[in-house]
N, C-alpha and C positions, 0 to 999 in steps of 0.2 A: 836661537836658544828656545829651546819646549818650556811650555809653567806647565806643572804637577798643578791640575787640577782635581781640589779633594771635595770629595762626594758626600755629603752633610746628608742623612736619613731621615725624613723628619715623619712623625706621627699624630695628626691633628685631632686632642682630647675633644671631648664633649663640650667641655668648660673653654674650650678655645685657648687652654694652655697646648705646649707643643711638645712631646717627646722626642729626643732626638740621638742616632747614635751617628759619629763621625767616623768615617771610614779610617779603620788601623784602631782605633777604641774598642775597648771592653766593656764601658763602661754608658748606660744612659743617662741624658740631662734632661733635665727639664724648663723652657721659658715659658712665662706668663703668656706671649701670643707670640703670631708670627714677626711683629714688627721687634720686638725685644731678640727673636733670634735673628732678624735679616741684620741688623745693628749689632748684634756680636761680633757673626760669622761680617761683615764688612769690614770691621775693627780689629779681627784676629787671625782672617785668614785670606792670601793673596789671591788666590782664582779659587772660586769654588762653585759646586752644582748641587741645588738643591732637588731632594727626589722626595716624591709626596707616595708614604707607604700606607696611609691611611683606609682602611678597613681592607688590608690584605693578607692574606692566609699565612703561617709561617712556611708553608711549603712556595707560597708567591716570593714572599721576600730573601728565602731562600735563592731561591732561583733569579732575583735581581743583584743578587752577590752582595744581600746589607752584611750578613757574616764574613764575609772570604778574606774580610781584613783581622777581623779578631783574633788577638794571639791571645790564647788561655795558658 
């Protein structure tokens, strides 16, 4: 049996808060650091893979498919 591994977007603020969109989401979150999102995403999601977008162009994140889940 496969586990559906979900791909958590994260974008490391200045302030060392963390933006994050979760692949299939429309929608960005925000945690105070990266420990407050490893302990979400631990607690809410079975297999997951964190991708670090931080200072990357939207033509980059593009192209790493952070959108290709977004249904608008």
């Amino acid at each position: 049996m496969l586990k559906h591994t979900t791909k958590i977007y994260y974008d490391l603020l200045p302030d060392y808060s963390v933006s994050v969109l979760v692949y299939g989401s429309t929608e960005w979150d925000v945690f105070r650091s990266m420990n407050h999102l490893c302990a979400w995403a631990d607690a809410e999601v079975t297999q997951y893979e964190l991708v670090d977008i931080t200072n990357t162009t939207a033509q980059q994140r593009m192209n790493l498919g952070v959108f290709d889940g977004c249904q608008y």
